[in-house]
C-alpha positions as CSV (number, residue, x, y, z in Angstrom):
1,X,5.4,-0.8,31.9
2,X,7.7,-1.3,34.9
3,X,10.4,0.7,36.9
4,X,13.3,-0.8,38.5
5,X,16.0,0.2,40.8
6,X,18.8,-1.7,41.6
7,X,21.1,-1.0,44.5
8,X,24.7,-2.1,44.8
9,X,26.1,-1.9,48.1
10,X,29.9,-2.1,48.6
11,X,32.5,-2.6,50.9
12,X,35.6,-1.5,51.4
13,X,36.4,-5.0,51.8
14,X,35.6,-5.9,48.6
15,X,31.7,-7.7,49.2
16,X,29.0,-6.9,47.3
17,X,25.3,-6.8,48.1
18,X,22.0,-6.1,45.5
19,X,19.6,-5.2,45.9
20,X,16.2,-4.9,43.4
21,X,12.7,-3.4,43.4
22,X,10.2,-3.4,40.6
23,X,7.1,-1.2,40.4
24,X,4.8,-2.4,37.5
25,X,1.8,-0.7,36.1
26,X,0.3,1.0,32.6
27,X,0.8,4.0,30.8
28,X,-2.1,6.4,31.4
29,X,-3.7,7.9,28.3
30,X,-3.5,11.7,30.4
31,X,-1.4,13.3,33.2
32,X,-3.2,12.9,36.4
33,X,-2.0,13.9,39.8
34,X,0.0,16.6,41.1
35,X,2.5,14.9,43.5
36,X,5.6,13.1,42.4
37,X,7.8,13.9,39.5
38,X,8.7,12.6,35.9
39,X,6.8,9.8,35.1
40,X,4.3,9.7,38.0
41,X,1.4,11.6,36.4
42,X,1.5,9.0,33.5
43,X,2.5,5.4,35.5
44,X,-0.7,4.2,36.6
45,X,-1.1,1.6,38.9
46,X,-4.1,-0.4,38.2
47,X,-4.4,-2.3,41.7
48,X,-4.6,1.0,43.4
49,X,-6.2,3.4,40.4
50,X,-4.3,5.8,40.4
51,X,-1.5,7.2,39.2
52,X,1.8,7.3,41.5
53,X,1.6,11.1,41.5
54,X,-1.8,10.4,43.1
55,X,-0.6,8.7,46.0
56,X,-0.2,10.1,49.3
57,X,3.8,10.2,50.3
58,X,4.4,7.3,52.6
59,X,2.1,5.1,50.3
60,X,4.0,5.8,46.8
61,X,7.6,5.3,49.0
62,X,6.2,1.8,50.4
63,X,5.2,0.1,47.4
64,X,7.8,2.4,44.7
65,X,11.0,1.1,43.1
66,X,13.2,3.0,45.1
67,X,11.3,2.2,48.1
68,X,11.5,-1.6,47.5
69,X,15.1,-1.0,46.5
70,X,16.1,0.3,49.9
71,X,14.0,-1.8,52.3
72,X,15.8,-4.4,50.9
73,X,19.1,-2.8,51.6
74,X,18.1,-1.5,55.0
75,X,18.0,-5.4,55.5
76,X,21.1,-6.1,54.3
77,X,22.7,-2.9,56.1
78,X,20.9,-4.2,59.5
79,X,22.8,-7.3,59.1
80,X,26.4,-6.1,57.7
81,X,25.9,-4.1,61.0
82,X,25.4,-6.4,63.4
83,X,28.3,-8.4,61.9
84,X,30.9,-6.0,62.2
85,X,29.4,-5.5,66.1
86,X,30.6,-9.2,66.9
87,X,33.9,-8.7,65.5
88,X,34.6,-5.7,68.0
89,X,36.5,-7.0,70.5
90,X,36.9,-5.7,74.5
91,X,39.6,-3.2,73.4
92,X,37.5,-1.5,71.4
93,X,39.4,-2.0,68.1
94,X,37.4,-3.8,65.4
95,X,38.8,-6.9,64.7
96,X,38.8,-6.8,60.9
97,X,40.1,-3.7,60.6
98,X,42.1,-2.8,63.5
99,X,40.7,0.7,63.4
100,X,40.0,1.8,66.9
101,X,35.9,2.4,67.1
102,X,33.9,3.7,70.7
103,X,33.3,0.8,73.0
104,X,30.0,-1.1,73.1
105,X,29.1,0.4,75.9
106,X,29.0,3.8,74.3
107,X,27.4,3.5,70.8
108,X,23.8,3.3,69.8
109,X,22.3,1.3,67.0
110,X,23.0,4.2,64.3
111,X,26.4,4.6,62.7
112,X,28.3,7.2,65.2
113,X,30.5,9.5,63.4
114,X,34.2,7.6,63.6
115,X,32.7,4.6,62.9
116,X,35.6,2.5,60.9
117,X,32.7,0.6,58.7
118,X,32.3,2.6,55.1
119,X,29.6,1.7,52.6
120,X,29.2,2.7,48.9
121,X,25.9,2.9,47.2
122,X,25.2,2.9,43.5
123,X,21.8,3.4,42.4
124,X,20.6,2.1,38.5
125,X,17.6,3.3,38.0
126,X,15.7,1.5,35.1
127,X,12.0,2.2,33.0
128,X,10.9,-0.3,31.0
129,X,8.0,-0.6,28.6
């Protein structure tokens, strides 16, 4: 048995970026574990022994689907980021866009609100036996 989530990331320029995890592992013969939801008391993950709804948290969102999924995409975001920061020019308009955007000078490495860049997720969530 196996999850999958693919992410699509989108711009409004018309790129697209994918990104996939997979999370395989057997189906238990009982519910165990009271974490998670859905299918985690039943996926069991034979390298660990236990069921995803008996992980701890930050261990089930490492290794999970989703969390594969979205490391990925935090890559891919990282660098779609620091692309559109060397297309901003000394007037602080970006030059793809034109949209005006705060100076260098004045932004952190988050996405300040105004920001010009826009991103669209789409999440397809799979299980397969």
């Amino acid at each position: 048995a196996r999850f999958v989530c693919t992410l699509a990331i989108a711009t409004p320029e018309g790129d697209l970026f994918l990104s996939e995890g997979v999370c395989s592992g057997q189906i238990a013969e009982q519910a165990r574990g009271e974490k998670g939801f859905g299918y985690d008391p039943i996926f069991l993950l034979p390298s660990f022994g236990a069921t995803m709804a008996e992980l701890d948290l930050y261990l089930k969102n490492r290794i999970s689907h989703r969390g594969q999924a979205f490391q990925q995409a935090h890559k891919i975001l990282i660098r779609l980021f620091a692309e559109r920061e060397k297309t901003i020019n000394s007037y602080g308009q970006a030059e793809s866009s034109g949209h005006p955007v705060a100076p260098a000078s004045c932004r952190s490495n988050r996405l300040e609100a105004g920001s010009t860049m826009k991103i669209y997720f789409i999440m397809i969530r799979t299980f397969s036996r």
